[in-house]
C-alpha positions in Angstrom: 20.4 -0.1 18.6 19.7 0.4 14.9 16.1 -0.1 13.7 15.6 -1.9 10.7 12.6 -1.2 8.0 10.1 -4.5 8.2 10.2 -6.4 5.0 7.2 -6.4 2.5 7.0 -9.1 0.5 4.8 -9.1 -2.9 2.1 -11.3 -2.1 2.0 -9.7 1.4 1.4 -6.6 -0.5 -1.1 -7.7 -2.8 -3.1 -9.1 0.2 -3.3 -5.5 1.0 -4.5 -3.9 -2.2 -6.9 -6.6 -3.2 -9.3 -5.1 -0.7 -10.3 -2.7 -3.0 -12.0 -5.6 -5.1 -14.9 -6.3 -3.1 -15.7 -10.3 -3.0 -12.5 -11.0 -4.6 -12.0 -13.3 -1.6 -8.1 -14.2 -2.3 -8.6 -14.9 -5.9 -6.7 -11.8 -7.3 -4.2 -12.3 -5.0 -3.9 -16.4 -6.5 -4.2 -14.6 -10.0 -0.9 -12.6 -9.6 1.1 -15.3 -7.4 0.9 -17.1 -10.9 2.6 -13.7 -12.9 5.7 -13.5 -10.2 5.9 -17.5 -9.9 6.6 -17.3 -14.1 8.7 -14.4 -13.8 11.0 -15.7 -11.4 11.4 -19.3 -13.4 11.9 -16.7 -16.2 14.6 -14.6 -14.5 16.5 -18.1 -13.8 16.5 -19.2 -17.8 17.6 -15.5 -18.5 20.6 -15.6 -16.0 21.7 -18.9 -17.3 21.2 -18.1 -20.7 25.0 -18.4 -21.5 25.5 -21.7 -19.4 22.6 -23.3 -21.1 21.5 -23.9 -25.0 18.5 -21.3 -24.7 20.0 -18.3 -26.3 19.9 -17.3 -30.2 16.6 -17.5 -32.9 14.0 -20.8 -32.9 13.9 -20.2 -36.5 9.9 -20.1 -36.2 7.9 -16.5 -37.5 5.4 -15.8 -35.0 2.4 -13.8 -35.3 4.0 -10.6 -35.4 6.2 -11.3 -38.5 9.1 -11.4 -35.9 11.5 -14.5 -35.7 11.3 -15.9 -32.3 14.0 -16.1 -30.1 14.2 -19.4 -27.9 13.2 -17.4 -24.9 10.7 -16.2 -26.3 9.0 -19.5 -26.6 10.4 -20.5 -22.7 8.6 -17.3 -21.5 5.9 -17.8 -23.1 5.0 -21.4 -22.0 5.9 -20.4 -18.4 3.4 -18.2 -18.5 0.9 -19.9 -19.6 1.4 -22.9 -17.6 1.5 -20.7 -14.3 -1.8 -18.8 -15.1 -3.8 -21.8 -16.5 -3.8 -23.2 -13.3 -6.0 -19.8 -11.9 -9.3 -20.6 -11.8 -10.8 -17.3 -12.0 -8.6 -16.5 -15.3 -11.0 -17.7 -18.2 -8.5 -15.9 -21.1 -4.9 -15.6 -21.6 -3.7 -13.3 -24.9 0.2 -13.5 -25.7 1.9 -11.4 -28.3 3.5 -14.8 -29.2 0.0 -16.4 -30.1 -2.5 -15.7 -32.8 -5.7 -15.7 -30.8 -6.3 -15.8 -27.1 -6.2 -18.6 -25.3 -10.0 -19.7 -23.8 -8.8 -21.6 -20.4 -11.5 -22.9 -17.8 -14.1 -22.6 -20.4 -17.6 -23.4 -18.4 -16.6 -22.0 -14.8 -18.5 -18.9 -13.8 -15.2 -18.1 -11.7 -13.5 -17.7 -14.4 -14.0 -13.6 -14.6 -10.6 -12.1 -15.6 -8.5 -12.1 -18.9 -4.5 -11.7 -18.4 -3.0 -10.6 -21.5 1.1 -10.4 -21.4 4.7 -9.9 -24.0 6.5 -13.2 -22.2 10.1 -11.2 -22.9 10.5 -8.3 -24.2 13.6 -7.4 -26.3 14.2 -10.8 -26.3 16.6 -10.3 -29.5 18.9 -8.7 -26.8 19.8 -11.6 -24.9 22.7 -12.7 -26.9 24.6 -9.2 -25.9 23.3 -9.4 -22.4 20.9 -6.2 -22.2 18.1 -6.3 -20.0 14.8 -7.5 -21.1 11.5 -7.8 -19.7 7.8 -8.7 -19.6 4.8 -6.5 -19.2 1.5 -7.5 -18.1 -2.5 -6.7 -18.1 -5.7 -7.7 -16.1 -8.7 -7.0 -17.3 -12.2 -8.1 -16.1 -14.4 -10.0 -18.4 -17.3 -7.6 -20.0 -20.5 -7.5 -18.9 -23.2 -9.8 -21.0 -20.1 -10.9 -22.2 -20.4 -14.8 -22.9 -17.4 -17.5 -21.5 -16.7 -18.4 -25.2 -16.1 -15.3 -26.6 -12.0 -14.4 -25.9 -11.8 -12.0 -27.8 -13.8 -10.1 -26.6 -12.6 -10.6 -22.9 -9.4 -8.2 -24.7 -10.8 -5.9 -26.8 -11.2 -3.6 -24.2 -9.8 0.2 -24.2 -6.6 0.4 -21.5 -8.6 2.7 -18.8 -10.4 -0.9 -18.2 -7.4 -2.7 -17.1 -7.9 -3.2 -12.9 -3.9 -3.7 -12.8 -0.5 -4.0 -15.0 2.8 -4.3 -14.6 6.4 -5.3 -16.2 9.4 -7.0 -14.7 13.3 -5.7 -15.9 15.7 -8.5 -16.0 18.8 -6.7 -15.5 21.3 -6.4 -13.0 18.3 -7.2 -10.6 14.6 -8.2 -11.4 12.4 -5.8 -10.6 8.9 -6.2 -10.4 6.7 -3.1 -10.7 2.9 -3.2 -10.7 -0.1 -1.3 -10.1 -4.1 -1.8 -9.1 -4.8 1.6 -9.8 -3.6 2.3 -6.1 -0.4 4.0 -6.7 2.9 2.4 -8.9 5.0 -0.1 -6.2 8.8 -1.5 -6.9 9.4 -4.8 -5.8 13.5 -6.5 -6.1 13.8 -9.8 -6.1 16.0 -11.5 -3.0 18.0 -14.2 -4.7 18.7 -15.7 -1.2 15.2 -16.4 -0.1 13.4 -16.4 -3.6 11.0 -13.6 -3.0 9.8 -9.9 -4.2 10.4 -7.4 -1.4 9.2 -4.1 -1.6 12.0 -1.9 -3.1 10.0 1.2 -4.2 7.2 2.3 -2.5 4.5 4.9 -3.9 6.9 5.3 -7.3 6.5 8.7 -8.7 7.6 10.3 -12.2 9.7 13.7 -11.6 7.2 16.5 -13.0 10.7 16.9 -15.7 13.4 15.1 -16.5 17.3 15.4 -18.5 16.5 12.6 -20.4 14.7 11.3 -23.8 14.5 7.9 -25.4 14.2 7.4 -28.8 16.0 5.5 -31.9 17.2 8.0 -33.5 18.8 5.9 -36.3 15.2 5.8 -38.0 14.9 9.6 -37.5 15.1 10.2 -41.0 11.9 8.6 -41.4 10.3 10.0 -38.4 6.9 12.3 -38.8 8.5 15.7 -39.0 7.0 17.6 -36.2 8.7 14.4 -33.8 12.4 15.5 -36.0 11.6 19.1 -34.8 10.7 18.3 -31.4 13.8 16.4 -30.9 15.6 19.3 -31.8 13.6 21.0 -28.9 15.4 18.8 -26.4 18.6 19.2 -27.6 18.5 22.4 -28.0 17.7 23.4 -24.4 14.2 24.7 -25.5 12.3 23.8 -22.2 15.0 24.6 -20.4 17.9 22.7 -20.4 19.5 20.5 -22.5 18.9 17.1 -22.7 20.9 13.5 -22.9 20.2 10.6 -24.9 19.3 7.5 -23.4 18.0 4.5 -25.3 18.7 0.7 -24.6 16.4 -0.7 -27.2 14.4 -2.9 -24.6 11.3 -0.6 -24.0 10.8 -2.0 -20.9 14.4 -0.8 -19.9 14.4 2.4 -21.2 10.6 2.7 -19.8 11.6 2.2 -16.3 14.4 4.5 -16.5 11.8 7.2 -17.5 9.7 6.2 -15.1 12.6 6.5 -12.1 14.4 9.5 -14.0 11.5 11.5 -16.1 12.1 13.0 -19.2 10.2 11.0 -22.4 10.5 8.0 -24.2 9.1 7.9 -27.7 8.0 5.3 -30.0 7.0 7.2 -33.2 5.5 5.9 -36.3 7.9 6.2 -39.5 7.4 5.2 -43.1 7.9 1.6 -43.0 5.3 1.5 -39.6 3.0 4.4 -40.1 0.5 2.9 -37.3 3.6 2.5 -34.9 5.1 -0.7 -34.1 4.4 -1.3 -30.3 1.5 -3.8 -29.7 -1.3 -1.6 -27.9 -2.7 -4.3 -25.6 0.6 -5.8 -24.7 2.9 -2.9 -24.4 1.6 0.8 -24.9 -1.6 -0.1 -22.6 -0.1 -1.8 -19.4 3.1 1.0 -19.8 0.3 4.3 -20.0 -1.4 2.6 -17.0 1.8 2.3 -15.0 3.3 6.3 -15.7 -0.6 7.4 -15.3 -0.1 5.7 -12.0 3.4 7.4 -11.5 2.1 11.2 -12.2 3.2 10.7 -15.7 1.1 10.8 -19.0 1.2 8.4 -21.7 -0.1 9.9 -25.5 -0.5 8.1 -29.0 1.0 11.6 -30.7 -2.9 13.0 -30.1 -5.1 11.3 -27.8 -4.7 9.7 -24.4 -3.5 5.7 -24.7 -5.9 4.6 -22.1 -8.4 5.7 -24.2 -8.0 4.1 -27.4 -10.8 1.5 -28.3 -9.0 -1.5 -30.1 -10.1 -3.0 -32.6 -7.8 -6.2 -33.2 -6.0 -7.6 -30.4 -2.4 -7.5 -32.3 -3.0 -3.3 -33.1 -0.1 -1.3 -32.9 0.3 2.3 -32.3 3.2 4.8 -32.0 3.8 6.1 -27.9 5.1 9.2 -26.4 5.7 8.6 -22.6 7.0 10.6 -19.4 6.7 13.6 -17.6 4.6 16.1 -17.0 6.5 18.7 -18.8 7.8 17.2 -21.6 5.4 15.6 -22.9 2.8 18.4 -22.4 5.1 20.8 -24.3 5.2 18.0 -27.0 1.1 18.1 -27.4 1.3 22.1 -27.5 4.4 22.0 -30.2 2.7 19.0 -32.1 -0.5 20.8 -32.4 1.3 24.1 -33.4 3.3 22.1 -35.9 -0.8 20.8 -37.2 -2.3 24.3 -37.2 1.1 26.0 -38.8 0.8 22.9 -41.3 -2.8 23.5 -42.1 
């Protein structure tokens, strides 16, 4: 008689690893039944997207210059709605929105900030390419007063006490971290839960792969032109493939699952980089840190970047061990050689 693996569902799991927050008494666990309740109500508007008037632009610019896609807005409300109702969540920061949002404002229990990107690659819905969200928790500063959101934010990456992202694709995945490892969870469509998919997730030490648009290489830095010459031309050891889908979650979790590197380099039009650090480059570094991977600006560690505005950007250079250590030691060359 065949024995069969017992199933572990999300929250089950997150019972588990919230007794590393002493005193949190269920109230972390609360917090992130609020992130997989929105993305599964999001997974269901992004599989019905071509059934249902939800697809294509709203026609309104949001914060980031960006026209926002219907979804977009969906996600974004779903989000919001879900987490409000968490007590112990006094801010919620969107890349959709301006400012944070101050929610519970007067309850002491209110000690945690989530700050999120409701869909990423959004824009790609209308070809059907998977998409995503990514997700940070932070813990409200010390001496830090209940009316001050900003603050609750502004805080560099290392501070996060968990992240995550979810790929709409194929499947939904949901893959998160409280500093205890990276875990994979697939969602069951027949009984409407997260199970445990991919336990203890690690990043190979090197992989075939890199990520990059290379349509804007011409206006890359050119120390990142010469180091993608590097992969292609078997320099670290063998040669390497192109991958890039143009969702960065996407084409992160393939790093993360495959290794190799994904790069988001600044160019002329976007010298500080276009990802969003506290939405995106953050909650991604914490996740491959997690994974045995490293996460770098070009220079300095991600996680260790101070912001100062809560809509920053910075450029990202993702993935393995290998890779992305010989890119530090060729980009500094390419500095001293320069200087």
């Amino acid at each position: 008689m065949s024995q069969t693996s017992p199933v572990i569902t999300v929250q089950q799991h997150i019972l588990e690893e919230q007794k590393r927050f002493p005193g949190s008494s269920g109230e972390f666990s609360w917090l992130l039944s609020g992130i997989t309740m929105a993305t599964k109500l999001i997974q269901a508007k992004v599989r019905r997207a071509g059934l249902t008037d939800i697809l294509g632009a709203q026609g309104d610019i949001n914060v980031q210059g960006e026209v926002q896609q219907k979804l977009d807005i969906y996600s974004n409300e779903v989000l919001i709605q879900c987490l409000s109702a968490r007590e112990s969540i006094g801010v919620l920061a969107s890349e959709e929105d301006e400012k944070p949002l101050l929610v519970h404002q007067g309850s002491e229990n209110a000690t945690y900030a989530v700050v999120f990107d409701p869909l990423d690659g959004s824009s790609n819905i209308d070809v059907n390419v998977s998409v995503g969200t990514t997700f940070s928790i932070l813990r409200r500063p010390e001496g830090v007063s209940l009316d001050e959101p900003e603050k609750w934010v502004l805080q560099p990456g290392a501070r996060q006490i968990a992240a995550g992202y979810v790929v709409y694709g194929s499947s939904t995945i949901l893959v998160y971290s409280v500093g205890n490892g990276v875990h994979g969870f697939t969602l069951d469509p027949a009984v409407g839960a997260y199970t445990l998919s991919h336990p203890n997730m690690k990043m190979p030490e090197q992989g075939s792969y890199y990520s990059v648009n290379e349509a804007y290489c011409d206006s890359f830095p050119e120390r990142y032109q010469q180091y993608l010459a590097r992969l292609r031309n078997g320099d670290l050891g063998r040669k390497y493939s192109s991958r890039y889908i143009g969702s960065m979650v996407a084409d992160v979790h393939r790093t993360l699952l495959k290794g190799g590197i994904f790069m988001y380099p600044p160019t002329e039009s976007n010298s500080d980089g276009k990802l969003r650090l506290l939405y995106e480059a953050n909650p991604i570094a914490f996740l491959v840190e997690q994974a045995g991977g490293t996460a770098i600006d070009g220079t300095r560690r991600v996680l260790d970047i101070v912001p100062d505005s809560i809509h920053q950007r910075t450029p990202m250079v993702v993935g393995s061990q290998v890779e992305v250590a010989d890119f530090e030691r060729f980009f500094v060359g390419s500095n001293s050689d320069a200087a």
